[in-house]
C-alpha positions in Angstrom: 0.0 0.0 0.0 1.3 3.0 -1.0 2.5 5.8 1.5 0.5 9.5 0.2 1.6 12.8 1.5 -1.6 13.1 3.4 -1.5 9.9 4.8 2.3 10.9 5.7 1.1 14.3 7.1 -1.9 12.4 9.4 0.2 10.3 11.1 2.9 12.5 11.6 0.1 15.0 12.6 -1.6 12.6 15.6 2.0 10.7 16.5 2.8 14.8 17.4 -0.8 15.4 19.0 -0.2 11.8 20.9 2.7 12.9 22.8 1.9 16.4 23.6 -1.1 14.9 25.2 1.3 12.4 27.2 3.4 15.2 28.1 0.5 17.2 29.4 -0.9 14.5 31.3 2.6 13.4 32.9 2.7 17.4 34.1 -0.5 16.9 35.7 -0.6 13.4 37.3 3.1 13.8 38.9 2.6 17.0 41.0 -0.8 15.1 41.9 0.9 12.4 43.3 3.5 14.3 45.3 0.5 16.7 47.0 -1.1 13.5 47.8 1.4 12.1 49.2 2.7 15.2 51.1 -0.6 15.7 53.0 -1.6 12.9 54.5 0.6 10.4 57.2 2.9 7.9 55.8 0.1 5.2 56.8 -3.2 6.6 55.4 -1.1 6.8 51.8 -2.8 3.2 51.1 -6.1 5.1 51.7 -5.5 8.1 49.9 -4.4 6.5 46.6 -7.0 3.6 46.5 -9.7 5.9 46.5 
């Protein structure tokens, strides 16, 4: 099957959108984690993160 420039251009297009998304979400999940984890007693983490 034969490459196209659009089909060229699509995937380059949502490979790029795909891992500014990943980025995104790593910037938001990672500082989540370390609040979480700063705010509660060593202990109640098991709580914290299972709910």
């Amino acid at each position: 099957m034969p490459l196209t420039v659009a089909g060229v251009f699509v995937s380059t297009l949502t490979a790029a959108l795909w891992a500014l998304i990943g980025a995104g979400m790593a910037m938001i999940v990672t500082p989540t984690g370390k609040v979480l984890r700063r705010s509660v007693d060593p202990a109640g983490i098991p709580e914290v993160v299972d709910s």
